[in-house]
Biopython code that builds the backbone (N, CA, C, O; Angstrom):
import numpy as np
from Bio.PDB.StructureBuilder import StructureBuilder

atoms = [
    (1, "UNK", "N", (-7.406, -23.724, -10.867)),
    (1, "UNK", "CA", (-5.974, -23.711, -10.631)),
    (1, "UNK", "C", (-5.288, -22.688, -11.524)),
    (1, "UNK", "O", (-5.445, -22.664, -12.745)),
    (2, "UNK", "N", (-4.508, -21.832, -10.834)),
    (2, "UNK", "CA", (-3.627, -21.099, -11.707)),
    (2, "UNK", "C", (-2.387, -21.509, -12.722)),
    (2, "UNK", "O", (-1.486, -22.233, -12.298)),
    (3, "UNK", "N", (-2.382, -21.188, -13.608)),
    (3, "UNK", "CA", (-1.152, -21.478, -14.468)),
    (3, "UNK", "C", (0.420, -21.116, -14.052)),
    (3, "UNK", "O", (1.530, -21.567, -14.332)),
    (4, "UNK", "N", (-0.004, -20.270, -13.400)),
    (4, "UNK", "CA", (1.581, -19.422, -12.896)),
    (4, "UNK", "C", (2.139, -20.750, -11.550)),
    (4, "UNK", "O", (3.245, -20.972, -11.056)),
    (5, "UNK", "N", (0.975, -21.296, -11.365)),
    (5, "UNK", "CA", (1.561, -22.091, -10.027)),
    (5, "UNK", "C", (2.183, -23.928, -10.515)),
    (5, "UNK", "O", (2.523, -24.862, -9.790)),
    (6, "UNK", "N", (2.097, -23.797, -12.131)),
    (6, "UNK", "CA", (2.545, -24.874, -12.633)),
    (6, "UNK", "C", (3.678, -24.656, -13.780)),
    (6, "UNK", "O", (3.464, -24.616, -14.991)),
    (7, "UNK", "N", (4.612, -24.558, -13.289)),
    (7, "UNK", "CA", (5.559, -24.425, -14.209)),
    (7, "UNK", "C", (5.655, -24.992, -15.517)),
    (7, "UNK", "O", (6.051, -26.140, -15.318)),
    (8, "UNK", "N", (5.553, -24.870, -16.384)),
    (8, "UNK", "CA", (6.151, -26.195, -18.276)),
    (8, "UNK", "C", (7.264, -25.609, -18.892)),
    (8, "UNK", "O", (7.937, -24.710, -18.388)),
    (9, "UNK", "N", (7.406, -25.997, -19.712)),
    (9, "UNK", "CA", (8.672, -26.087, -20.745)),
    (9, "UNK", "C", (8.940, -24.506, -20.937)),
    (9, "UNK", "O", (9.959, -23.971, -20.499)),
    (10, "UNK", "N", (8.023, -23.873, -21.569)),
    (10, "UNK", "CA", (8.012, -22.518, -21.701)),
    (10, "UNK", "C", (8.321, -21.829, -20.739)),
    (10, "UNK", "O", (9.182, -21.016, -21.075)),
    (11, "UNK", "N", (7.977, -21.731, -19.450)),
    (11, "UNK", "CA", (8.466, -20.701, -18.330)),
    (11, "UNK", "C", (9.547, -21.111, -18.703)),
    (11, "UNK", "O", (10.231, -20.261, -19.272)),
    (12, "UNK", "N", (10.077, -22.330, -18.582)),
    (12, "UNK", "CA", (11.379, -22.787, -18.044)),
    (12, "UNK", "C", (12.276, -21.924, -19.190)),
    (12, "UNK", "O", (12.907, -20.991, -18.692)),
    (13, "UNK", "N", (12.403, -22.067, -20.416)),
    (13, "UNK", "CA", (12.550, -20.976, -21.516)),
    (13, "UNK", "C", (13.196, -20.059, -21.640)),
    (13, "UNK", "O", (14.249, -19.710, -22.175)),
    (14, "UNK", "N", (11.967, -19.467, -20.722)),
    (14, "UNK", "CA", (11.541, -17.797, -20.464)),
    (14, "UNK", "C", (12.566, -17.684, -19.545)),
    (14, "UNK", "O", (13.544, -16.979, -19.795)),
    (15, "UNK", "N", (12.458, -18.283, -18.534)),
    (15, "UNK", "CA", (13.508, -17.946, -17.287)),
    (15, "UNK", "C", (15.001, -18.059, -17.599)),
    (15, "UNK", "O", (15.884, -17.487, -16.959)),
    (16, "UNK", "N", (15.207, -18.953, -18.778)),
    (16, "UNK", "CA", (16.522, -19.259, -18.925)),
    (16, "UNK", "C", (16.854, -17.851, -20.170)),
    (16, "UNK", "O", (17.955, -17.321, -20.018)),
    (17, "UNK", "N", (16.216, -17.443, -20.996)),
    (17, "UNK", "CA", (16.387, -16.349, -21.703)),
    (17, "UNK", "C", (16.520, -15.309, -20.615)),
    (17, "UNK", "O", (17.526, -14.620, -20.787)),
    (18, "UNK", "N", (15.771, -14.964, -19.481)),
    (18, "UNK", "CA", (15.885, -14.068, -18.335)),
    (18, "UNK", "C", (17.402, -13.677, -17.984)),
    (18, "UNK", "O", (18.115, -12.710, -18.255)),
    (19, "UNK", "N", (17.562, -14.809, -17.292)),
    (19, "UNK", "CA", (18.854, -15.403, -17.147)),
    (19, "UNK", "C", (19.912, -15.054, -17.800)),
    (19, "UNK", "O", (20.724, -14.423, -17.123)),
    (20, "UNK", "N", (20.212, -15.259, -18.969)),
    (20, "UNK", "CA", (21.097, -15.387, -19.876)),
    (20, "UNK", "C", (21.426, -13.376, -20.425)),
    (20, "UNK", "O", (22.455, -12.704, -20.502)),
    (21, "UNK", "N", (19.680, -13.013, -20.734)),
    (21, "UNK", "CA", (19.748, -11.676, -20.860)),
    (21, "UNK", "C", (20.719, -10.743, -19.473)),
    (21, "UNK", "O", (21.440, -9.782, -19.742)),
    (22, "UNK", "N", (20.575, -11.144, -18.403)),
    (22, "UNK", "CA", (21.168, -10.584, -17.033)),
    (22, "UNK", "C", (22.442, -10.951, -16.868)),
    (22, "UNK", "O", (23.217, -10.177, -16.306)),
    (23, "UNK", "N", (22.866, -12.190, -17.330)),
    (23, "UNK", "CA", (24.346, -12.480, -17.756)),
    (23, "UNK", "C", (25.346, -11.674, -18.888)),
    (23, "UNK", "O", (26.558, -11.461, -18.878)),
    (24, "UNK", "N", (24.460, -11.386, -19.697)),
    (24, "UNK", "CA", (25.350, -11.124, -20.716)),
    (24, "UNK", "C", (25.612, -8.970, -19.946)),
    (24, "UNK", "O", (26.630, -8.289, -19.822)),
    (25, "UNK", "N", (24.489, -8.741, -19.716)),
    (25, "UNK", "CA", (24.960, -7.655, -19.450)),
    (25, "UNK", "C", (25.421, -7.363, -17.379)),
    (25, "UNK", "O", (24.987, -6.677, -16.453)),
    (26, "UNK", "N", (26.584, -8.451, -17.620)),
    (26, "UNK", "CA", (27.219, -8.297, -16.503)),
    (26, "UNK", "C", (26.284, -8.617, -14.729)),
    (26, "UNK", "O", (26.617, -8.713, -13.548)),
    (27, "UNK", "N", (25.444, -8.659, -15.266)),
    (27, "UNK", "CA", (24.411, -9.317, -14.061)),
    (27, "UNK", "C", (23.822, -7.742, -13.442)),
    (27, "UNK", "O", (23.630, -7.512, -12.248)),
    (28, "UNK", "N", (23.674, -7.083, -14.203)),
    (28, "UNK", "CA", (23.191, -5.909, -14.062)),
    (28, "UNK", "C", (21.590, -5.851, -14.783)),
    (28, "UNK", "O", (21.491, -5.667, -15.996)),
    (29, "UNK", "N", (20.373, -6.027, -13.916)),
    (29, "UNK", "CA", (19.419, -6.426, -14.468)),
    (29, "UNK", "C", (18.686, -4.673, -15.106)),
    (29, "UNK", "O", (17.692, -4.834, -15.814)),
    (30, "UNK", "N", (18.995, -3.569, -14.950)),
    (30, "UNK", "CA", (18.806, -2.616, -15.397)),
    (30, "UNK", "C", (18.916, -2.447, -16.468)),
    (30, "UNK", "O", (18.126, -1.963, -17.278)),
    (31, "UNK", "N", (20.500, -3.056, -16.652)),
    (31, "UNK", "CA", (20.772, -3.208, -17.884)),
    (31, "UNK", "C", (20.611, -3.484, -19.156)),
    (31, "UNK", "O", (20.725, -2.932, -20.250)),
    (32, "UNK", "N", (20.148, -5.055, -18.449)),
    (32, "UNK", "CA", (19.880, -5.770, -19.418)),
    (32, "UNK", "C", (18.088, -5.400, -20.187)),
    (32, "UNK", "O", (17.668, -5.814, -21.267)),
    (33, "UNK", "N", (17.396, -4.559, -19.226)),
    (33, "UNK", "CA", (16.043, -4.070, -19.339)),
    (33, "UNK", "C", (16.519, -3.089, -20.394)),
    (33, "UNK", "O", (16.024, -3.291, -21.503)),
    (34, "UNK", "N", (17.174, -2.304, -20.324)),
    (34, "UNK", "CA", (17.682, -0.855, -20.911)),
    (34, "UNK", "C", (18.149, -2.041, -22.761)),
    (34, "UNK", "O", (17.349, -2.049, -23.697)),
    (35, "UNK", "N", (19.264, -2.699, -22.806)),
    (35, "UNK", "CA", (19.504, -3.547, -24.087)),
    (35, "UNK", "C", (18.262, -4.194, -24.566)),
    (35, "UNK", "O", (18.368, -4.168, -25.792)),
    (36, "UNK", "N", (17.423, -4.618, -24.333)),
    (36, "UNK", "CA", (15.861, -5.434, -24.683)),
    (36, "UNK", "C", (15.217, -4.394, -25.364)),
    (36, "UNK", "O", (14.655, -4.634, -26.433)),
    (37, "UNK", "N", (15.234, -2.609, -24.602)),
    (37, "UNK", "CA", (14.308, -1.458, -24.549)),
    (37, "UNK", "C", (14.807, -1.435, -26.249)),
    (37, "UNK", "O", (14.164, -1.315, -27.292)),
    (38, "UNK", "N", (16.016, -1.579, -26.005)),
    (38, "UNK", "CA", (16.937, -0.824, -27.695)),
    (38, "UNK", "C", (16.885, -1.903, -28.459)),
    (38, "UNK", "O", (17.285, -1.531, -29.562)),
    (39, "UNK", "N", (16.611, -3.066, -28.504)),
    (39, "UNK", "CA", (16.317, -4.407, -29.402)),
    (39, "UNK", "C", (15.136, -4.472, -29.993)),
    (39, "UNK", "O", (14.932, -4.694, -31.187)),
    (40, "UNK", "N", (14.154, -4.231, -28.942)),
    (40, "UNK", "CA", (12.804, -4.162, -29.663)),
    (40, "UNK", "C", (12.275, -2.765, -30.181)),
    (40, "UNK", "O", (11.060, -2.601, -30.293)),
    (41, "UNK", "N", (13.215, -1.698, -30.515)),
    (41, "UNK", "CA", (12.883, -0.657, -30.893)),
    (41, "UNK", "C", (13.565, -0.863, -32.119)),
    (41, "UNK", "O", (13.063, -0.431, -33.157)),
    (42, "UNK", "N", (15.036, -1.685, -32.134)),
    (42, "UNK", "CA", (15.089, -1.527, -33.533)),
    (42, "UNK", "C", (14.383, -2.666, -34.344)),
    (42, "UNK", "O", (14.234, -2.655, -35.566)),
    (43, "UNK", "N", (13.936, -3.737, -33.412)),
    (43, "UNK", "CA", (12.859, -4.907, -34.053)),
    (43, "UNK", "C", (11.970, -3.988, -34.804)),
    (43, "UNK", "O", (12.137, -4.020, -36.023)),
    (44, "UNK", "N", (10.969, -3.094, -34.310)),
    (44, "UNK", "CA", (9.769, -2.187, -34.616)),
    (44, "UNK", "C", (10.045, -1.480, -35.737)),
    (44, "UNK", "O", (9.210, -1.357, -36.633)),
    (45, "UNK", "N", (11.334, -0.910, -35.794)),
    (45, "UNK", "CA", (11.613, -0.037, -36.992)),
    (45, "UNK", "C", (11.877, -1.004, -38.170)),
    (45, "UNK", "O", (11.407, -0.756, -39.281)),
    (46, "UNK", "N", (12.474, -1.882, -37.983)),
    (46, "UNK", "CA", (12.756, -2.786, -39.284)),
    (46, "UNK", "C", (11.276, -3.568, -39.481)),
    (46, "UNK", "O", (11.334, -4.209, -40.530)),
    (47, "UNK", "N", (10.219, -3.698, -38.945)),
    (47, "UNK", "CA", (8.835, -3.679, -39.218)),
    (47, "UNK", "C", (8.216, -2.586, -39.976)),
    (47, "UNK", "O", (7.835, -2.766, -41.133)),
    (48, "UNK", "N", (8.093, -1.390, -39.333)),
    (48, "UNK", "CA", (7.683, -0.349, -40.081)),
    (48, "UNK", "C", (8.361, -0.329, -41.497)),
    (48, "UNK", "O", (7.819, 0.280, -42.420)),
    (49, "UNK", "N", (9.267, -0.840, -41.627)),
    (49, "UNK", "CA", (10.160, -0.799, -43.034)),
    (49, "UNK", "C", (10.326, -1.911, -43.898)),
    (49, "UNK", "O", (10.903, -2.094, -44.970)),
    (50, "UNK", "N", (9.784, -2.465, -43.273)),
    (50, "UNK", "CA", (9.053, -4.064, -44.399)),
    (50, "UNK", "C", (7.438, -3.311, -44.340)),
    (50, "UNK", "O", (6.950, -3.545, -45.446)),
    (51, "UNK", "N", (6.718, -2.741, -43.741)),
    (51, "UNK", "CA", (5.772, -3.134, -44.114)),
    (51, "UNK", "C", (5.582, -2.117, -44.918)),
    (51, "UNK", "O", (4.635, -2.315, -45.679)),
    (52, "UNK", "N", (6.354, -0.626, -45.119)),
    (52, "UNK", "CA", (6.407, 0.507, -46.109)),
    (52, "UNK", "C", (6.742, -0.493, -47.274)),
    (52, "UNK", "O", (5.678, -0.620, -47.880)),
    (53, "UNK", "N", (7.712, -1.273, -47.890)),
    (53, "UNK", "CA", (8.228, -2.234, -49.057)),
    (53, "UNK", "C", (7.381, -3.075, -49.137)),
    (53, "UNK", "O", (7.815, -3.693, -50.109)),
    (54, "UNK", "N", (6.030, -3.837, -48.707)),
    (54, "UNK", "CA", (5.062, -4.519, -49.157)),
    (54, "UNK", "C", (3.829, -3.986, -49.888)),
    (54, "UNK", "O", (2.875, -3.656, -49.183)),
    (55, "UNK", "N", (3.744, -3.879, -51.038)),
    (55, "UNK", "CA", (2.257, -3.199, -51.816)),
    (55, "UNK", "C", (0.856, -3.631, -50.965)),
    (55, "UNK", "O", (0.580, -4.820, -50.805)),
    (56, "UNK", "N", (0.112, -2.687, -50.504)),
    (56, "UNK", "CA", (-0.882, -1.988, -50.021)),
    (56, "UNK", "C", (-1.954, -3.286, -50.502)),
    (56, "UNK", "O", (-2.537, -3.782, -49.537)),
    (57, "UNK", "N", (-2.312, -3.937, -51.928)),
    (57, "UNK", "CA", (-2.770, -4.774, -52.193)),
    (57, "UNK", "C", (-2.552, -6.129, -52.314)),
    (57, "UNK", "O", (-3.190, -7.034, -52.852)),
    (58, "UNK", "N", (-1.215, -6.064, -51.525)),
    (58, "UNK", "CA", (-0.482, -7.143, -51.227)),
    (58, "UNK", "C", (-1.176, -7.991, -49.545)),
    (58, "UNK", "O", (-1.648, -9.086, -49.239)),
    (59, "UNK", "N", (-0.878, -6.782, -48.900)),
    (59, "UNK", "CA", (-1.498, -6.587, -47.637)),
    (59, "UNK", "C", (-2.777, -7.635, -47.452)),
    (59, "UNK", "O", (-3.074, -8.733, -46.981)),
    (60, "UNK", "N", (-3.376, -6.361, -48.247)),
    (60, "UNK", "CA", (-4.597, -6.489, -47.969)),
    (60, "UNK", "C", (-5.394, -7.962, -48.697)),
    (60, "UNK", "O", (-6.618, -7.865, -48.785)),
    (61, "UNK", "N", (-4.831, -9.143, -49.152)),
    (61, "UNK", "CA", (-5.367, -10.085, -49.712)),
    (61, "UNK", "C", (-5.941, -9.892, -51.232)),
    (61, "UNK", "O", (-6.692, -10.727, -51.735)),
    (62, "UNK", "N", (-5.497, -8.659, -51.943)),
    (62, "UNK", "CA", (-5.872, -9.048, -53.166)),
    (62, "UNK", "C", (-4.982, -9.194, -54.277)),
    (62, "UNK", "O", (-5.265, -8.849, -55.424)),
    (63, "UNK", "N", (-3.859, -9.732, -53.904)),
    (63, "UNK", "CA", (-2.976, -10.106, -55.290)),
    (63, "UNK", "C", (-2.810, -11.374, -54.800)),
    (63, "UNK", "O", (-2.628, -11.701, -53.628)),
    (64, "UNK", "N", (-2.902, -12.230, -56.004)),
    (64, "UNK", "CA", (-2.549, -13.630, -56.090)),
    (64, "UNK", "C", (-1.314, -13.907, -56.213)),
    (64, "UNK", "O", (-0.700, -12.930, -56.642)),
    (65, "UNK", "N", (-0.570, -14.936, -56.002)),
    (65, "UNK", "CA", (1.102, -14.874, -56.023)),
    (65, "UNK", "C", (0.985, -16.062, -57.140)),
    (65, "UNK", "O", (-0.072, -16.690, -57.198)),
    (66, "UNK", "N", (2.147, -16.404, -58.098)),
    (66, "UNK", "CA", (2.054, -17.103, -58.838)),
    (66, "UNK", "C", (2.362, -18.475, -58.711)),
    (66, "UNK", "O", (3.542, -18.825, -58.694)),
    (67, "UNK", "N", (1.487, -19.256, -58.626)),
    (67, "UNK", "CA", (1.922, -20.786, -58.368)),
    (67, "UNK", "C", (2.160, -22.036, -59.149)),
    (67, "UNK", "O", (2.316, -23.208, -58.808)),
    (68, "UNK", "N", (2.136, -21.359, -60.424)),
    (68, "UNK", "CA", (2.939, -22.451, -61.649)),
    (68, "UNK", "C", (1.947, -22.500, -62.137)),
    (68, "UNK", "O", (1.795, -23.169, -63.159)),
]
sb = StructureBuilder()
sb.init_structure("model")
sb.init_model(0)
sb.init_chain("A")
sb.init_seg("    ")
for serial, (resi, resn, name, xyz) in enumerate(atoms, 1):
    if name == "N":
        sb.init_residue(resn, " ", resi, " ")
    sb.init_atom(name, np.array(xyz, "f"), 0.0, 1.0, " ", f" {name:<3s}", serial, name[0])
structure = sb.get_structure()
């Protein structure tokens, strides 16, 4: 059985974030594709820029953090 042919909580979610994204930009679903395009680009950049401000041995599992 496919998953797509059983709806749960999560589609339901998903569809209502869908939704809501196509509302806000006037019910213009181009739109709202085009505002998401520019959200998760500036999501990505403010990633690249935490992960430049985290030490390299931080990363990578070898500093211990201090726990009292």
């Amino acid at each position: 059985m496919s998953s797509v042919s059983q709806p749960n909580e999560q589609d339901a979610g998903l569809e209502t974030a869908v939704d809501q994204a196509i509302a806000v930009c006037d019910g213009d679903p181009l739109a709202a594709v085009r505002a998401l395009i520019v959200a998760n680009n500036l999501l990505e950049a403010e990633i690249a820029d935490l992960k430049k401000a985290v030490s390299h041995a931080y990363m990578r599992g070898r500093f211990r953090s201090y726990t009292g």
